[in-house]
C-alpha positions as CSV (number, residue, x, y, z in Angstrom):
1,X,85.2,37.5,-78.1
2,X,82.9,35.7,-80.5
3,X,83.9,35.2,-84.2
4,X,82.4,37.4,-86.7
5,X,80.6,36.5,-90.1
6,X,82.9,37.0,-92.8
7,X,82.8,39.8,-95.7
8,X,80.7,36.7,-97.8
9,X,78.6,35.9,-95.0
10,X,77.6,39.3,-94.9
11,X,77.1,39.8,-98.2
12,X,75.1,36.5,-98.5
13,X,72.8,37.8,-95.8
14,X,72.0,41.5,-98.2
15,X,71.5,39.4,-101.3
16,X,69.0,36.5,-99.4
17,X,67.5,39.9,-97.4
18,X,67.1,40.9,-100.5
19,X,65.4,37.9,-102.0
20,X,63.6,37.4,-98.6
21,X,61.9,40.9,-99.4
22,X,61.4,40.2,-103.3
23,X,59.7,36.6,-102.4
24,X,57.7,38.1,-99.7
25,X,57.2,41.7,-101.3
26,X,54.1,41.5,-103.5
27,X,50.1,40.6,-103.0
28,X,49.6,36.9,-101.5
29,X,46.5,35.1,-103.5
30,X,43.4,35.6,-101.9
31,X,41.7,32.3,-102.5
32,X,45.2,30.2,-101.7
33,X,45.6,27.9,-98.4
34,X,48.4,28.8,-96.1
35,X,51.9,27.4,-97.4
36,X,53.6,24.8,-95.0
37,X,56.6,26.2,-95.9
38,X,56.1,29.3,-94.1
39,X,56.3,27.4,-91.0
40,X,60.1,26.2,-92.3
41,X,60.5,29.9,-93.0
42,X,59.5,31.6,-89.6
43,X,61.9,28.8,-87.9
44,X,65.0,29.9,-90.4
45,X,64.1,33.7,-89.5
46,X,64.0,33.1,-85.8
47,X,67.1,31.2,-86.0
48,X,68.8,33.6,-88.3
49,X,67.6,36.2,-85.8
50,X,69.5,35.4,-83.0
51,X,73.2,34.2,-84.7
52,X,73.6,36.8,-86.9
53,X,73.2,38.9,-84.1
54,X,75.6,37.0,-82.2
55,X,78.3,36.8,-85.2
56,X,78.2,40.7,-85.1
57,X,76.4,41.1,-88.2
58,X,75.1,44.0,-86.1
59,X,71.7,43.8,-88.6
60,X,69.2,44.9,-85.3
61,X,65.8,43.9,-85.8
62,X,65.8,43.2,-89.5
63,X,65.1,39.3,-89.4
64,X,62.4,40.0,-86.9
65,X,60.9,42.7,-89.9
66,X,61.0,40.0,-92.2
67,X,59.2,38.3,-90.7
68,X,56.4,40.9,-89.9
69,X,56.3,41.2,-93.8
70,X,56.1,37.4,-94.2
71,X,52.9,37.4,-92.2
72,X,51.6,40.3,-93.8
73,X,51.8,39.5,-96.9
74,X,50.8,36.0,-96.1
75,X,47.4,37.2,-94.4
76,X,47.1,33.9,-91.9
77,X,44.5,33.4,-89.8
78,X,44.8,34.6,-86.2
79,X,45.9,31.0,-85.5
80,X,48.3,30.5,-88.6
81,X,50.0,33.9,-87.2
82,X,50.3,32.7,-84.0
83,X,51.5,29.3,-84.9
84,X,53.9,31.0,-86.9
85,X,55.1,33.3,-84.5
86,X,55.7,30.6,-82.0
87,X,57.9,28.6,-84.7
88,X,59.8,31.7,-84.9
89,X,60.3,32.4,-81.4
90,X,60.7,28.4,-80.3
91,X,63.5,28.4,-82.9
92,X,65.3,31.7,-81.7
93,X,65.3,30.1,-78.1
94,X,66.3,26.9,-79.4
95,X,69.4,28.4,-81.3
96,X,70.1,31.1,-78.2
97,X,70.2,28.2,-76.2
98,X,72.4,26.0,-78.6
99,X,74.6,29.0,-79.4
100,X,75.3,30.9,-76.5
101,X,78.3,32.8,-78.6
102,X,79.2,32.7,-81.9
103,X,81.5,30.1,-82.9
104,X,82.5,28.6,-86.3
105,X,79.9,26.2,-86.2
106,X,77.5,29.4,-85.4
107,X,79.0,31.0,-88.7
108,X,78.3,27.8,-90.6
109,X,75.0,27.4,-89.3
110,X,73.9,30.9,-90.3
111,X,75.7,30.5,-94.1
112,X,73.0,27.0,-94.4
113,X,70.1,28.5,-92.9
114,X,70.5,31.7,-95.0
115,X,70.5,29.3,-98.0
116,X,68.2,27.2,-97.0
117,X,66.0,30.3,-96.4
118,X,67.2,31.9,-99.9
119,X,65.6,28.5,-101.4
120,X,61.8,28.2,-99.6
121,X,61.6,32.0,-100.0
122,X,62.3,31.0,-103.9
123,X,59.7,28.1,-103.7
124,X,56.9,30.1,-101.8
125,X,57.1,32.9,-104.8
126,X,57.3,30.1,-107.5
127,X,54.0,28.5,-105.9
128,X,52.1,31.6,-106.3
129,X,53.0,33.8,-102.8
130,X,54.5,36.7,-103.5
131,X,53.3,37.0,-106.8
């Protein structure tokens, strides 16, 4: 049986959830080009998506909402979204493939990427999305 995320890890994961929905929560500007970093961001999400699953966060769909909100608050294009969404799907398949089962370098993975993600969600709302 796979290894679970600890009691920290799953902590982690409600507080950068919660960031995640506090970055991404509010009005995108109107006039503003689409943020690079999104790209980054939908990757961390798809990854997220699929070893937190397989850790036994037991979390469901909840990276794959986040990232519904990221796009709508966004408002891409219909080519940014679907650039987006393939970033977040390429990476899900990418990590599936990479960890079939969780494992403690699964665990560790999901701790940096949930950091990582904590930090671009951070920078996005800093330069002016979510905001």
């Amino acid at each position: 049986m796979g290894r679970s995320l600890s009691i920290f890890g799953t902590c982690r994961a409600r507080i950068a959830a919660g960031l995640f929905a506090l970055a991404l929560a509010l009005p995108s500007p109107v006039a503003a080009a689409f943020p690079p970093k999104a790209v980054q961001l939908a990757e961390i999400l798809g990854a997220v998506h699929h070893i937190r699953d397989i850790c036994g966060a037991n979390e469901g769909q909840l990276w794959r909402n986040k990232m519904i909100e990221m796009i709508a608050v966004l408002g891409p294009t219909e080519a940014e979204r679907q650039r987006l969404v393939k970033h977040f799907n390429d990476s899900y398949y990418r990590y599936r493939n990479a960890y079939p089962k969780c494992t403690a370098t699964a665990a560790g993975q999901s701790d940096k990427l949930m950091q990582d993600g904590q930090k671009i969600a951070e920078e996005l709302a800093a330069s002016g999305y979510g905001r």
